[in-house]
N, C-alpha and C positions, 0 to 999 in steps of 0.2 A: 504494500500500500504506500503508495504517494503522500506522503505528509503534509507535501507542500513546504519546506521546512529549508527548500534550496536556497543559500545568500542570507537566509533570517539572519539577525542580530540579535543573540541569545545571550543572556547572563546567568549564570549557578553561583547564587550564594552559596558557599559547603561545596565547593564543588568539587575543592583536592580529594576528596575520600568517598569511601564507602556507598551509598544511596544516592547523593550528589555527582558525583563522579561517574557510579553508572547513568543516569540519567544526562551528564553532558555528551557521554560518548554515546548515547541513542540522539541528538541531538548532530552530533559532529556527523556519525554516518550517516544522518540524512541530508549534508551538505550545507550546516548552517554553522555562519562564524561564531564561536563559543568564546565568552569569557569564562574561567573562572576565579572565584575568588574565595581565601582561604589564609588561615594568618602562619603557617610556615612557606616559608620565600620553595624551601626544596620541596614539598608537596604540592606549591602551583607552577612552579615549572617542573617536573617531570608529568605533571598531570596535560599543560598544553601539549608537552610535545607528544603525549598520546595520544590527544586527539588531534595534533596535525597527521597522524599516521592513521587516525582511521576517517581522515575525510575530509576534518574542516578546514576551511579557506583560509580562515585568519583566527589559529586558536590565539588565546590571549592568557598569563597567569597572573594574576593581581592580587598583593598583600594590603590588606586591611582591619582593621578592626569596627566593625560593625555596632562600639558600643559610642564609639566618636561619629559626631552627625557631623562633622564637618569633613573627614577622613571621608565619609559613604557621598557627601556631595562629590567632593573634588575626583572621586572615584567614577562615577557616571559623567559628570562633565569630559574627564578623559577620553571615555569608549563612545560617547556622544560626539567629539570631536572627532575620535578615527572611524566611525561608522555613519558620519554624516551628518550627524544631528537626530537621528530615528533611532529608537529599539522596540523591537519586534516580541523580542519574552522576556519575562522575569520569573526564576526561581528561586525558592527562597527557604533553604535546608535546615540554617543554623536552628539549633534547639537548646532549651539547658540541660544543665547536668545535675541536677539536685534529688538528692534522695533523703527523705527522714519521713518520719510519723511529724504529723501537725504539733504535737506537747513537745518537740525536742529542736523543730526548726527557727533559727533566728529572723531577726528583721534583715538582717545583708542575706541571709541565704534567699530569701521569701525576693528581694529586691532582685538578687543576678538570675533570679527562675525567670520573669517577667522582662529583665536585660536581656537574657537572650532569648525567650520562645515569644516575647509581643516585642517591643523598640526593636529588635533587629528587623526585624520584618517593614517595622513602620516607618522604621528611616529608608531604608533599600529602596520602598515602594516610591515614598515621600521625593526624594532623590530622582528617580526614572520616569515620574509622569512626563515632565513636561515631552521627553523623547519616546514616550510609550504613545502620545497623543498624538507626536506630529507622523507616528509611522501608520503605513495605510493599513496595517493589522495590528492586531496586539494582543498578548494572552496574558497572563500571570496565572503563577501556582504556587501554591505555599503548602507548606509538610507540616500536618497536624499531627495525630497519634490516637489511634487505638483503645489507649488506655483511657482518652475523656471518656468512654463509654463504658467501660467496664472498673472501674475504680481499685486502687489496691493501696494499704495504707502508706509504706514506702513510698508514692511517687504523687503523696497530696500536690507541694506544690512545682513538678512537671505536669502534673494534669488541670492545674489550675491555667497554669501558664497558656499550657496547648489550649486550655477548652476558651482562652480569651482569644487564643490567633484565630480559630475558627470562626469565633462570634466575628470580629473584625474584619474577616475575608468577606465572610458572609453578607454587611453592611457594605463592602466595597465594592462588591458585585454590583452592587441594586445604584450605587453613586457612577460606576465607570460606564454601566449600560448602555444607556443614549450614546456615549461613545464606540459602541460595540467593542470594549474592552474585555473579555472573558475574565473573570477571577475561578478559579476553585481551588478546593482544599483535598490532599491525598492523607490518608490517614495510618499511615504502615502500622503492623503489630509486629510481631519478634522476626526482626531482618538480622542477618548473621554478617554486622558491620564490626568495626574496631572500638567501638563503643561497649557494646553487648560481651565481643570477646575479652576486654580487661575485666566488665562486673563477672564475666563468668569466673574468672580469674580469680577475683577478690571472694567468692566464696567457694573455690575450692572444686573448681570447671575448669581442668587445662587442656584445653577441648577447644576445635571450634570446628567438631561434626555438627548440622543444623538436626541432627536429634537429639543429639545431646543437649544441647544450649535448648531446645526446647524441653526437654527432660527438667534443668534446673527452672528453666521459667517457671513449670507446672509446680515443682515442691517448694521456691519461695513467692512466688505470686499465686497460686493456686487456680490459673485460671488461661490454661494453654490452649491455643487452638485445634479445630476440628481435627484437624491435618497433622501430623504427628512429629514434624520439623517444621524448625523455621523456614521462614521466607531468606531469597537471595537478595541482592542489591539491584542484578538482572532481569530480577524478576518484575521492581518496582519502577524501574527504568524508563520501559516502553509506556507502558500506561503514563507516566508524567510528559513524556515526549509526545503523545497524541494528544492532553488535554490544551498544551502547549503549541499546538499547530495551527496552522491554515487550516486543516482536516476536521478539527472538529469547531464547528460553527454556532451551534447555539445549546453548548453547554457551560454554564454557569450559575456562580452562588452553590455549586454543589459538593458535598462533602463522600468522599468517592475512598471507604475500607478496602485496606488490599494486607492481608489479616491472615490467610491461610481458613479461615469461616469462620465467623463468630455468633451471636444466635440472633443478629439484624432487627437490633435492638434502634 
């Protein structure tokens, strides 16, 4: 299938790694200029020059920190000047990292869940309109999570966090529409990234089989998918690279599980 995706001016927040990564290289094979962006210098370039080998025109690797709005303007402003003043997609991976039970989380931990799973998103986006408007398409997609919907006491505020990017995606659909701007939200549940593989790590998973890692999901979250491993990074890829396309036309505001089954709640 034709994506339609040839020459796009694509951006991957997260792009150096894991989920972010597969998704710019389903982006790059379909022949669109890919930035990524990611805060080790050697994770965004050995990440362009892979996807200069699988396709794209003008990969790009860009260091940033996404929690400086002035870093994320001067950021856009750059790929807006080498890309003409238009962009075509926005993705947008960064998530937190936070894990406690509600009674043991502080006020800075509560604050960088919301720094990175809402403000990053909000700057990135905030940053790229003005070039998201002036191009004659435009998508955005932002990475939600699984777990807003199934709740686990560990990951109060990451699911706090996700379940506001969605709310936010969600209202930015219904503001960018008259522009026929697409928003929606992917929601992954247990993907077998470099994230998932240190927590497996840290409780005693030196593993990164995705049945295993699903194995420990189920005995410290208690609530694994239908499917008996995790999900791949490949797997979540494609699907963000079609909602992301010229291809698909009038889907938006939607929030779209890619879970392995969950009970479509």
């Amino acid at each position: 299938m034709d994506l339609g995706l040839e020459d796009a001016a694509a951006v991957v927040v997260g792009g150096s790694r894991g989920m972010g990564f597969a998704t710019a290289r389903c982006l790059a094979e379909e022949g669109a200029r890919v930035a990524v962006v990611g805060r080790s210098r050697e994770d965004v370039e050995v990440a362009a020059e892979s996807l200069s080998e699988c396709g794209s025109p003008d990969p790009v690797g860009l260091v940033a920190n996404v929690r400086d709005g002035d870093a994320v303007s001067e950021l856009f402003v750059e790929l807006g000047d080498r890309w003409g003043g238009t962009l075509n997609v926005l993705v947008n991976t960064v998530g937190p990292n936070a894990q406690g039970a509600f009674d043991i989380l502080t006020d800075d931990q509560w604050r960088e869940a919301v720094e990175d799973g809402v403000l990053s998103m909000v700057r990135c986006v905030r940053a790229s309109l003005p070039f998201l408007r002036a191009a004659e398409w435009a998508r955005i997609v932002n990475f939600s999570a699984q777990s807003t919907q199934r709740q686990s006491v560990p990951l109060v505020a990451y699911t706090a966090a996700k379940s506001m990017l969605t709310s936010a995606s969600k209202n930015l659909s219904q503001l960018l529409a008259p522009d026929e701007i697409l928003v929606n939200v992917v929601s992954p549940g247990t993907i077998v990234t470099p994230s998932l593989i240190e927590w497996a790590r840290s409780v005693g998973v030196e593993s990164s089989d995705p049945y295993a890692l699903m194995g420990a999901i189920g005995t410290h979250f208690g609530h694994p998918a239908q499917m008996p491993r995790a999900g791949l990074p490949e797997e979540v890829g494609p699907l963000v690279a079609f909602l992301a396309s010229r291809r698909n036309s009038y889907i938006t505001g939607a929030d779209i599980n890619i879970d392995g089954g969950s009970d479509f709640t």
